[in-house]
C-alpha atoms as one frame of an Amber mdcrd trajectory, in Angstrom:
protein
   0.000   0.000   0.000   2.917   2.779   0.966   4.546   1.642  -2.527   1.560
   2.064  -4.545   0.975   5.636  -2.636   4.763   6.838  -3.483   4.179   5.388
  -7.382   1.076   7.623  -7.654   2.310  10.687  -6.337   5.709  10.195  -8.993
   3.056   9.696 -11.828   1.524  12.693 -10.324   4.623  14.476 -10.576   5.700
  13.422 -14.233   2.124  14.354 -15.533   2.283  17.862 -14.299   5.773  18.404
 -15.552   4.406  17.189 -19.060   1.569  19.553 -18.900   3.757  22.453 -17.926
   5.938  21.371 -20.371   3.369  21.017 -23.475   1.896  24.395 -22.262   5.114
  25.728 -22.852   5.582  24.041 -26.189   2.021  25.392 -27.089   3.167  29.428
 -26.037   6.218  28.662 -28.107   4.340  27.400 -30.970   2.398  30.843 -31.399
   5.741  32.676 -31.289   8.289  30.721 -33.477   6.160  31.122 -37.303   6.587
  35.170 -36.528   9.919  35.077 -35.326  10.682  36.832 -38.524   8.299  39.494
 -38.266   9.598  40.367 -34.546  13.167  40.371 -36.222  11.462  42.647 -38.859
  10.225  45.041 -35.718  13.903  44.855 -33.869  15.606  45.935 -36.645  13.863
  48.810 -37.736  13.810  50.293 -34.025  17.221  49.139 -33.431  18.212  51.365
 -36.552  15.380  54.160 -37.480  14.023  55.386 -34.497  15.675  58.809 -32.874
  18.110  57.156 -30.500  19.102  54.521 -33.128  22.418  54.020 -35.030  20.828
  55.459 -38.456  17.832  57.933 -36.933  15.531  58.011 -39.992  11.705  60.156
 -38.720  10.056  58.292 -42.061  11.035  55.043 -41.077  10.592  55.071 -37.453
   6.737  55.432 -37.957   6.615  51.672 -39.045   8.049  50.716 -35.311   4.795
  51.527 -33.510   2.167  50.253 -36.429   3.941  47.473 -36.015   4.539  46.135
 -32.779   0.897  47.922 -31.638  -1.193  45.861 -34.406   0.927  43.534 -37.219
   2.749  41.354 -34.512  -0.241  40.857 -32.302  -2.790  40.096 -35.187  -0.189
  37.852 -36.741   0.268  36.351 -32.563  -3.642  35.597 -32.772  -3.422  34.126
 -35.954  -0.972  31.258 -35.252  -2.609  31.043 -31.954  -6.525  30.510 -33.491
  -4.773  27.977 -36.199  -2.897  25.802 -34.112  -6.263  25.145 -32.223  -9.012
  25.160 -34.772  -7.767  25.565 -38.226  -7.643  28.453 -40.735 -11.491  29.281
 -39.202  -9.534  29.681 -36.226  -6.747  31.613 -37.381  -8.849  34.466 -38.671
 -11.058  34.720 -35.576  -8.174  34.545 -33.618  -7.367  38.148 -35.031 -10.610
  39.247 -35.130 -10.432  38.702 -31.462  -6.997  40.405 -31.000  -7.814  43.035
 -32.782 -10.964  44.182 -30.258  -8.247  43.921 -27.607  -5.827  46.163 -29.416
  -8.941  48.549 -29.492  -9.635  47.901 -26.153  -6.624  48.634 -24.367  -4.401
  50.834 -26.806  -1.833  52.324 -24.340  -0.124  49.120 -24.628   1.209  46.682
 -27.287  -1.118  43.652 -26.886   1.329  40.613 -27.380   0.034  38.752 -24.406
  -3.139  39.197 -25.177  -2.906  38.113 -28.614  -1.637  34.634 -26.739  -4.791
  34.406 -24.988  -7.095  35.544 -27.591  -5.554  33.234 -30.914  -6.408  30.199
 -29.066  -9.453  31.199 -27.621 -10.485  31.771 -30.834  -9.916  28.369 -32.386
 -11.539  26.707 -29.599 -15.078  28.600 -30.099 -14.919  27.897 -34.009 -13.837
  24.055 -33.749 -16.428  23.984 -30.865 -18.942  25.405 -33.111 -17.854  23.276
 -35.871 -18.309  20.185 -34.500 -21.866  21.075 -32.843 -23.304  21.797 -36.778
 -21.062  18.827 -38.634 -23.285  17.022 -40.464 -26.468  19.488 -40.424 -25.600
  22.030 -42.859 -27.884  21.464 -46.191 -26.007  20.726 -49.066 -24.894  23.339
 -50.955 -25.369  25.780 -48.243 -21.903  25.322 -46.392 -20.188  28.305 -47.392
 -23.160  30.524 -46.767 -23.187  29.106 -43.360 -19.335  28.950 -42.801 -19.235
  32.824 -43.729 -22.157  34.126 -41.993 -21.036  31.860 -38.721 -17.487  33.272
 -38.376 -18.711  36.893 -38.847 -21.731  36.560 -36.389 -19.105  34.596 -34.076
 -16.314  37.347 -34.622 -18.334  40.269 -33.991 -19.546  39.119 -30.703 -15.780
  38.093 -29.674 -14.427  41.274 -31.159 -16.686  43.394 -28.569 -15.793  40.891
 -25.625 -12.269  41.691 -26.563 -12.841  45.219 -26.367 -15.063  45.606 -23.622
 -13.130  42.506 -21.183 -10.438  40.677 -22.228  -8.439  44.081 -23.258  -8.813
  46.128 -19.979  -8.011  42.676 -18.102  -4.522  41.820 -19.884  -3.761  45.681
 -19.759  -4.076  45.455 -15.783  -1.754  41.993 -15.740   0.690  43.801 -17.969
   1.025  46.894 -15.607   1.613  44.475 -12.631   3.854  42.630 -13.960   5.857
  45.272 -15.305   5.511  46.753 -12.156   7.089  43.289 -10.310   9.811  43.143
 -13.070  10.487  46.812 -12.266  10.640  46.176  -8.460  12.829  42.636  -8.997
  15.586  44.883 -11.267  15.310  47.453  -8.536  15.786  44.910  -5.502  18.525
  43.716  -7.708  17.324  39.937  -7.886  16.940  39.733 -11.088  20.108  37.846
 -11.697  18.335  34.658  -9.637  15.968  34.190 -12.933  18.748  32.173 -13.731
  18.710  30.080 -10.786  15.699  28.733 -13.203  16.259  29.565 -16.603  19.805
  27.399 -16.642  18.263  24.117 -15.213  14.837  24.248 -17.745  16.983  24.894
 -20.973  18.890  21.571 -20.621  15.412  20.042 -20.125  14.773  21.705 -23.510
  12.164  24.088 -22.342  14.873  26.700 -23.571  12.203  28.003 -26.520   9.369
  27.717 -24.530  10.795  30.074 -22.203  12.189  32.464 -24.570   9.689  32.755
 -26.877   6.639  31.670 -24.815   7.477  34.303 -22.111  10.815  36.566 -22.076
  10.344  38.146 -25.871   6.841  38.930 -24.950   7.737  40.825 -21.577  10.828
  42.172 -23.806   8.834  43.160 -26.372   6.547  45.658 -24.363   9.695  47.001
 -22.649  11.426  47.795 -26.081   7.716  49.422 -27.151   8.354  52.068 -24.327
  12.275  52.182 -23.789  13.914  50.826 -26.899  15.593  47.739 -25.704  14.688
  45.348 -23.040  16.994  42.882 -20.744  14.494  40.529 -20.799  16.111  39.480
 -24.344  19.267  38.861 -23.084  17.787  36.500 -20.000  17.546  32.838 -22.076
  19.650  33.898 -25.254  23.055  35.111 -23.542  25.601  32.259 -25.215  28.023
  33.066 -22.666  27.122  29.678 -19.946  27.181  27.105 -22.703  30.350  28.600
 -24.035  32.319  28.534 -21.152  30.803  25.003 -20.285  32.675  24.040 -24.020
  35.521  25.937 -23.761  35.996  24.059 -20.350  35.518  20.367 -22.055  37.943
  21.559 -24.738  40.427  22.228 -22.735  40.760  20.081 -19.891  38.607  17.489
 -21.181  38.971  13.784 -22.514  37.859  11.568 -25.218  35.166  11.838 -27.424
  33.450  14.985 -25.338  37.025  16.748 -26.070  36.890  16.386 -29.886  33.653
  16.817 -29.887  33.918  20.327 -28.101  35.525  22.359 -30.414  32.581  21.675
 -33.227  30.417  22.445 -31.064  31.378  26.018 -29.885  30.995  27.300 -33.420
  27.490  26.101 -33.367  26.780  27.018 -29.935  28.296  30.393 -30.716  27.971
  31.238 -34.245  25.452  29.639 -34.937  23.254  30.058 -32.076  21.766  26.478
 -31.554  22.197  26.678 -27.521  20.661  22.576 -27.715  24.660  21.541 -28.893
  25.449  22.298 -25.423  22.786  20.514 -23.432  24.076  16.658 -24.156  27.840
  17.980 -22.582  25.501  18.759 -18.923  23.180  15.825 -19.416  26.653  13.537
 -19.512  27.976  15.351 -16.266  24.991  17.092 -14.345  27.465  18.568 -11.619
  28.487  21.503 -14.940  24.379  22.599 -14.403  26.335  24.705 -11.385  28.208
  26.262 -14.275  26.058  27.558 -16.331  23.725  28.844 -13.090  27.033  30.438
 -12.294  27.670  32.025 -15.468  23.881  32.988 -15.849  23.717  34.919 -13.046
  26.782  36.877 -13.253  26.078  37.383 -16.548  22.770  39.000 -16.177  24.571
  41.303 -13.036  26.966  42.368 -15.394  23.923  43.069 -17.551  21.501  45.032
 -14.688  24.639  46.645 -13.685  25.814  48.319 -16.972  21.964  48.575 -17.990
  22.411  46.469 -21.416  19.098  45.328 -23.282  18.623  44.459 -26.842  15.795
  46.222 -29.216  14.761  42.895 -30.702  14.469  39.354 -30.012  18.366  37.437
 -30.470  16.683  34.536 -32.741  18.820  32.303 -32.835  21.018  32.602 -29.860
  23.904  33.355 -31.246  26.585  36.092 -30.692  25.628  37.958 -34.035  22.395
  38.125 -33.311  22.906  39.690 -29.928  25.251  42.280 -31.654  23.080  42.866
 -34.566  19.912  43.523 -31.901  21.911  45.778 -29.633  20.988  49.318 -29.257
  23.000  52.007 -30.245  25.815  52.614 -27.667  24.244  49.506 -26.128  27.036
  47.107 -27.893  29.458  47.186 -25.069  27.558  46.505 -22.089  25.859  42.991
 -24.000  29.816  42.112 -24.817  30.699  42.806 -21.332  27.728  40.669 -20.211
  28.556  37.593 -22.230  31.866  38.014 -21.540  31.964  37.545 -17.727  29.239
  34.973 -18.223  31.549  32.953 -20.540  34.639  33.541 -17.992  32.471  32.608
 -14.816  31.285  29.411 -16.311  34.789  28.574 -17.708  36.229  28.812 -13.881
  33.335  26.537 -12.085  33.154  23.926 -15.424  37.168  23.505 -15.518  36.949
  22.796 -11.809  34.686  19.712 -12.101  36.364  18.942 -15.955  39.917  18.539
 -14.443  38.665  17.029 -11.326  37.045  14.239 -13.516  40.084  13.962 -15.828
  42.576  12.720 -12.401  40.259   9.902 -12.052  41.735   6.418 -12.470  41.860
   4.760 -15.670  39.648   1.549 -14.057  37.041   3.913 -13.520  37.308   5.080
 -17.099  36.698   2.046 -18.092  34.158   1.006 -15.744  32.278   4.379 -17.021
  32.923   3.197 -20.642  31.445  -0.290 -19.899  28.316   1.467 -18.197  27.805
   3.672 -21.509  27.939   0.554 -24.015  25.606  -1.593 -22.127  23.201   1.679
 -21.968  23.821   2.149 -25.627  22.886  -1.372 -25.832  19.701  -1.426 -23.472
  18.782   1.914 -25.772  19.443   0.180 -28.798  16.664  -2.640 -27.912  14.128
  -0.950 -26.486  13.436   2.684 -27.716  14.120   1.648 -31.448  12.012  -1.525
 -31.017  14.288  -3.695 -32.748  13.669  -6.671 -31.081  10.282  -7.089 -33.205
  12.000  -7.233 -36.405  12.775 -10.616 -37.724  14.279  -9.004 -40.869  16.622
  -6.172 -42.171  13.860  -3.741 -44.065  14.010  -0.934 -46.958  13.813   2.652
 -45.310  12.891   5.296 -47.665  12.991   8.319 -44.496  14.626   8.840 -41.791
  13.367  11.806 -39.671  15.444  13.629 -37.091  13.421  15.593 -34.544  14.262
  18.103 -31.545  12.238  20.662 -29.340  11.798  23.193 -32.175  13.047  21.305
 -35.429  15.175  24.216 -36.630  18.549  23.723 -34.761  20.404  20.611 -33.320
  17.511  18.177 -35.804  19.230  20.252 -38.895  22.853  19.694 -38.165  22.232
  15.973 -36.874  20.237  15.324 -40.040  22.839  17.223 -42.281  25.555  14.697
 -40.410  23.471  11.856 -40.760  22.833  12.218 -44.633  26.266  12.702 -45.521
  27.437   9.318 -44.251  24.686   7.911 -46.391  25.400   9.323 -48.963  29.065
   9.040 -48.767  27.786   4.965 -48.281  25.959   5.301 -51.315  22.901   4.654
 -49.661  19.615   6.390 -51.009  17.824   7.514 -48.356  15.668  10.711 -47.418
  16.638  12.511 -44.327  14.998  15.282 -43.432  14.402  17.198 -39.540  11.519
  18.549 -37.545   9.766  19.498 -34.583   8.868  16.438 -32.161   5.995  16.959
 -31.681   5.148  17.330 -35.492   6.695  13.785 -36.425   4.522  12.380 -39.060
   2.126   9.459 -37.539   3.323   7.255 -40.519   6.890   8.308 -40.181   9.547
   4.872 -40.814  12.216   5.619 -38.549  12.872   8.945 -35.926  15.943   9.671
 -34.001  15.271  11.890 -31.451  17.403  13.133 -28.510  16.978  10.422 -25.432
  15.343  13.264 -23.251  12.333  13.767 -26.227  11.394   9.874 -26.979   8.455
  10.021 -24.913   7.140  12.860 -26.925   8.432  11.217 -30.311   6.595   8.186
 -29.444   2.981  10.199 -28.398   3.785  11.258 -32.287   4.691   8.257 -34.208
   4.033   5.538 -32.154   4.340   2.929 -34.340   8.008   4.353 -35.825  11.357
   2.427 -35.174  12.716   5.558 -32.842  16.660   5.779 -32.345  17.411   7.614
 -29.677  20.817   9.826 -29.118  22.951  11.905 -26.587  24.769  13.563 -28.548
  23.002  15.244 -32.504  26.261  15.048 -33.890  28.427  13.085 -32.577  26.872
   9.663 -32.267  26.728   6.154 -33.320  23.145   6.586 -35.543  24.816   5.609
 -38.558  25.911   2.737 -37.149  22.313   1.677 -35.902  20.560   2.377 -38.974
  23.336  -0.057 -40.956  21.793  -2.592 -38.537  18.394  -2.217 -39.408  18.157
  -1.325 -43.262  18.681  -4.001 -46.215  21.759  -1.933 -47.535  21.097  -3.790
 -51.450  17.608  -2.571 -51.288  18.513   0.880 -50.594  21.127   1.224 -53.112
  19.257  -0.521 -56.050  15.607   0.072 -55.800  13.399   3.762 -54.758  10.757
   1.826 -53.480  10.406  -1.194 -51.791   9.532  -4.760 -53.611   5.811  -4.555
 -52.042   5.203  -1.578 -53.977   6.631  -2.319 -57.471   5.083  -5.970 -57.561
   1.597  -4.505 -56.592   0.862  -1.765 -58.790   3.525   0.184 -61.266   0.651
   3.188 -61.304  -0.127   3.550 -57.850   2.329   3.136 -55.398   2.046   2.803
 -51.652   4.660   5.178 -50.841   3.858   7.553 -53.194   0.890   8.073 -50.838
   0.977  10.707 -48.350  -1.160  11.587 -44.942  -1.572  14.603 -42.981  -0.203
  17.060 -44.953  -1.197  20.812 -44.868  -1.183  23.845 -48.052  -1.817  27.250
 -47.902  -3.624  27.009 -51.161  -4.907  24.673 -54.071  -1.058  25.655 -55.872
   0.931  24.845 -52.863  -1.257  20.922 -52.934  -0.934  21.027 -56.699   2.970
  21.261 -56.813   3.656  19.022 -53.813   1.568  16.428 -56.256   4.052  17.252
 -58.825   6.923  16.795 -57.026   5.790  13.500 -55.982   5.264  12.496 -59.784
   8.870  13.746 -60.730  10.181  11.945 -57.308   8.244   8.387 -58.667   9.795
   8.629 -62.114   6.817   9.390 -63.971   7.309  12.727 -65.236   9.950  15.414
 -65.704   9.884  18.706 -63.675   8.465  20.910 -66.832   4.826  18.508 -65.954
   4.548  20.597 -62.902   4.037  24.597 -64.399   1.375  22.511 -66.845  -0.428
  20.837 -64.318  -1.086  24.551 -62.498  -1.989  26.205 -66.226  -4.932  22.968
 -66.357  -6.125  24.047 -63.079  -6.053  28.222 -63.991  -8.111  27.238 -67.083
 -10.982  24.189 -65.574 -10.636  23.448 -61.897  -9.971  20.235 -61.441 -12.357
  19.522 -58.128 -14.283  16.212 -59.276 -16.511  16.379 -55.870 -16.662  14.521
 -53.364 -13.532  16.465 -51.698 -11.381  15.014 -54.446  -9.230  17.139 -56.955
  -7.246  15.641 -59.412  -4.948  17.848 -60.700  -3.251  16.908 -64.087  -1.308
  18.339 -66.952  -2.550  17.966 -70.414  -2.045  18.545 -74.438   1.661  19.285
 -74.992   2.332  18.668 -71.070   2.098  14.759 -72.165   5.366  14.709 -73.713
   7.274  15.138 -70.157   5.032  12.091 -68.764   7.905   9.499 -68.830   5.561
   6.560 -66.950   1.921   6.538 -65.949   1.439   6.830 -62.228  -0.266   8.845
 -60.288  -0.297   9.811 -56.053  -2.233  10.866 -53.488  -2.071  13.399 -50.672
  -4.576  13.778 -47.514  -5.011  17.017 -46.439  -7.730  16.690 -43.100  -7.940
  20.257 -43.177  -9.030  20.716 -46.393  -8.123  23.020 -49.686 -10.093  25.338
 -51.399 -10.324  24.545 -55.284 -12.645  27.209 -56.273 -15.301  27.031 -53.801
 -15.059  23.769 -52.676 -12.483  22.370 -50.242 -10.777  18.807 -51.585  -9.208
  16.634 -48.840  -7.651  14.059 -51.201  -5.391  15.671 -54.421  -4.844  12.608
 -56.964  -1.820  14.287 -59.036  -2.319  11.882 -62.181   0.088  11.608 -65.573
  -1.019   9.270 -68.038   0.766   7.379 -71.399  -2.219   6.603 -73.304  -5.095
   4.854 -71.599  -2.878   3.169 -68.958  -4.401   5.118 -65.918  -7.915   5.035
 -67.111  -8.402   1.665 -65.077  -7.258   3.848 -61.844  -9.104   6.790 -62.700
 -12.402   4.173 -63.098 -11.940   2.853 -59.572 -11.597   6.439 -58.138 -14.924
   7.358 -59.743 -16.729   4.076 -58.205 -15.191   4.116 -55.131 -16.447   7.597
 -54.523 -19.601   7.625 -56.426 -21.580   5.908 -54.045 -19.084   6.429 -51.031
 -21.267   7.303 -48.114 -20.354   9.914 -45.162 -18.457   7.196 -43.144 -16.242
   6.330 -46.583 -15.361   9.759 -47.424 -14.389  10.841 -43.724 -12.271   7.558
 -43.517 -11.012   8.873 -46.645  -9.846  12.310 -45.195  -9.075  11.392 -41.922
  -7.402   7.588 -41.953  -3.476   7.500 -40.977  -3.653   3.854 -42.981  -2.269
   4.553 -46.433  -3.508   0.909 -47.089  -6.933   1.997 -46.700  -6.496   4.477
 -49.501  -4.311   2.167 -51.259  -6.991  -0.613 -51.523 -10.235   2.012 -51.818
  -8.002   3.236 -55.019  -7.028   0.315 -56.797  -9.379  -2.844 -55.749
């Protein structure tokens, strides 16, 4: 009974660290698709406005526009789509913009977070409730008149509640972050900051919390500290430089790599596998985090736009004028500090015996081995199989994923081994994805995505022994002689089951209609010029067939780059708009004489008489062998 209380409170524990943590993720998610548009904002003040490097009175009247109504609009946008779709998105910044109205002595950026998702959730609330009971024919009427009844009731609740409510939490907690930088305790944020980056909460932070706080403070002063809290590169670099130096093995070669990325490039997730290896250097980077952000209160440094990516030329490309110094000064004793306490433990570690080196070593291979078993589900292959992707997925899916994915595909290809790597975020892994290497710390959250993907899990994104793993598991003639595996050729030459694709999303019917090109020229069936003719058939007849199915193909002198009939298929749940009518399956067809005629004959009977439970099957399954068999039977 006491065991099964303490096992309860742990799982207790672990599910409200994953909520905080996916809450996190979810603040983050709003943030990171306008990261360019706050860079946009940052450099224009940093430069234009009176106490910038190149004061320009014309230009500086885009800062305010800007920050007071683009960013937050653009905020509620991501915010309403994440949540319920493109419906979403736009009342999402209907909503925002009745709290921009409703509270415009400040810039609403926080609202907008509250007020994008809200959004979504109303309109895929009220979506659901009238699924199924629109009249035909009358969906767009009601899908129009719905979001602007729906929006101009939210718009006014922005204005007349949510606004004056987020304008009051805004002047608080400026007010405590005033009072904290005048106690002088602002340099303990990193007593937390530090320890939640190395759990890879390090975008989540930034860009769920510190660049909207920094934000509002660069709105009223022209640079904010805030943006130097989570981004200074300073710890992690003198956590390398330390490992470099005085380290051993293959941390110490590995160190000097990583410093250019760390500082250069600004991917602060290079760093985290060095402190995951040797917890005790987490007292580093506190170290160097806190006198770093001293050095900053002290010499009053700040940065007039968001440092995205962390890296030291973004700092001094975001620093204010005659604000240069005091962020080099600041990274600079952070760097030093963190050097000093990392070396201490690094050397310490290096005068151990040579028996408990090995002992260590002995520990990490049977690990490797244990992690080799269970998290890539090996053990339930009887067989070496044909991998056509390999996915590499981290937090965000633009920094450590790219370079480990970059790595990985040039020992492929060096092998001669023909296989698609590509990176993302984890928590966007594809549901039909093959195989996913993900750092050890994310495989929970890469398995929640693909759960039934062979998942290789690392320490290290670049240096590591994936290569190695995946020469294990793949049938190396397969992937050197053949695109596709033997189940698809012997099946059907036309339709193939990897040239089948679920859960995609387009921005419009050309975005779906070149993807489906691509996918021909991929499969061998066409050459590239197919593609423009394919979007001239559609600009002249849509191509919408009904049912939610498009099939966009070229014709007349567009035959002569068809090299083999095939044709594919992409699912997109969400929809696209052909015309006025959303498709949820694009068929991207080229046919040699009457070869796909026998395809396009078992598309029009398996949707002619396809009933509501067929068609949603159709737009929703995560089978590709349902599709495959509705498609060719």
């Amino acid at each position: 009974m006491k065991m099964s209380s303490v096992n309860v409170g742990v799982n207790t524990k672990e599910d409200m660290q994953e909520k905080l943590q996916k809450f996190g993720r979810f603040l983050s998610g709003m943030i990171m698709p306008n990261i360019g548009a706050l860079l946009a904002w940052g450099i224009i003040t940093a430069l234009f406005i009176p106490a910038g490097w190149i004061p320009n009175a014309k230009i500086n009247e885009l800062v305010t526009p800007t920050a007071h109504y683009l960013i937050p609009l653009l905020i509620g946008f991501t915010g309403g789509k994440k949540v319920g779709g493109i419906r979403g998105g736009v009342l999402g910044a209907i909503g925002t913009m009745g709290i921009i109205a409703g509270a415009p002595e400040i810039h609403q950026f926080m609202g907008s977070m509250i007020m994008g998702p809200l959004g979504g959730y109303i309109i895929k609330k009220f979506d659901e409730a009238v699924k199924g009971k629109v009249p035909a024919g009358f969906e767009m009427l009601v899908d129009n008149f719905s979001l602007g009844i729906i929006g101009t009731i939210f718009m006014i609740f922005g204005l007349l509640g949510i606004g004056p409510v987020v304008a009051t939490i805004v002047t608080v907690m400026k007010g405590g972050v005033q009072s904290v930088v005048n106690l002088g305790l602002l340099p303990l944020v990193s007593l937390f900051i530090e320890p939640a980056k190395i759990l890879f909460l390090n975008n989540a932070i930034n860009h769920g919390i510190l660049d909207t706080l920094g934000a509002q403070q660069v709105a009223e002063v022209g640079k904010s500290i805030m943006l130097l809290l989570e981004t200074n590169p300073g710890p992690g670099l003198g956590v390398l430089l330390a490992v470099w130096i005085f380290g051993k093995g293959v941390a110490k070669e590995s160190a000097s790599g990583a410093i250019i990325i760390h500082f250069l490039g600004g991917i602060h997730e290079i760093y985290f596998p060095f402190i995951l290896m040797k917890p005790i250097l987490l007292l580093a980077t506190i170290a160097g985090g806190v006198s770093g952000v001293f050095t900053f209160t002290m010499l009053d440094a700040g940065l007039a736009g968001p440092a995205a990516p962390g890296s030291i030329v973004a700092l001094i490309a975001m620093a204010p004028k005659g604000g240069l110094i005091p962020v080099l000064a600041g990274v600079f004793v952070s760097t030093v500090v963190s050097f000093v306490v990392a070396s201490f433990f690094v050397k310490r570690d290096k005068n151990s015996t040579d028996e408990s080196d090995l002992e260590e070593a002995k520990n990490k291979m049977q690990e490797l081995k244990e992690r080799k078993k269970v998290s890539s589900d090996l053990t339930q292959l009887n067989k070496k199989i044909a991998i056509k992707e390999i996915i590499f997925a981290c937090d965000a899916g633009v920094g450590s994923s790219a370079m480990g994915a970059t790595t990985l595909k040039r020992k492929l290809n060096k092998a001669g081994l023909n296989i698609e790597v590509t990176n993302c975020a984890v928590d966007e892994i594809p549901k039909d994805s093959e195989v996913v290497i993900t750092h050890e710390n994310l495989e929970r959250r890469a398995k929640a995505s693909a759960p039934n993907a062979i998942r290789l899990t690392v320490k290290d994104f670049i240096n590591n022994d994936v290569f190695e793993q995946i020469l294990d598991i793949i049938d190396i003639q397969d992937s050197k002689t053949i695109e596709y595996n033997e189940e698809d050729k012997d099946s059907n030459s036309i339709l193939r089951k990897s040239n089948i694709k679920l859960n995609l999303k387009a921005n419009d019917k050309y975005e779906a209609i070149r993807a489906a090109g691509c996918l021909l020229v991929e499969g061998g069936y066409v050459e590239e010029e197919y593609i423009p003719a394919m979007i001239d058939r559609e600009n002249d007849i849509s191509t919408y067939i009904g049912q939610g199915i498009a099939i966009p193909h070229g014709v007349g002198a567009a035959k002569e780059k068809i090299i083999n009939s095939g044709m594919v298929v992409l699912q997109y749940p969400e929809g696209v708009m052909f015309d006025e009518e959303l498709a949820y399956i694009v068929v991207g067809i080229a046919g040699v004489g009457d070869k796909h005629l026998s395809i396009l004959a078992n598309i029009a009977t398996a949707i002619g008489d396809a009933d509501e439970e067929i068609l949603n099957n159709l737009r929703y399954t995560q089978d590709t062998n349902y599709i495959y068999e509705l498609f060719t039977k």
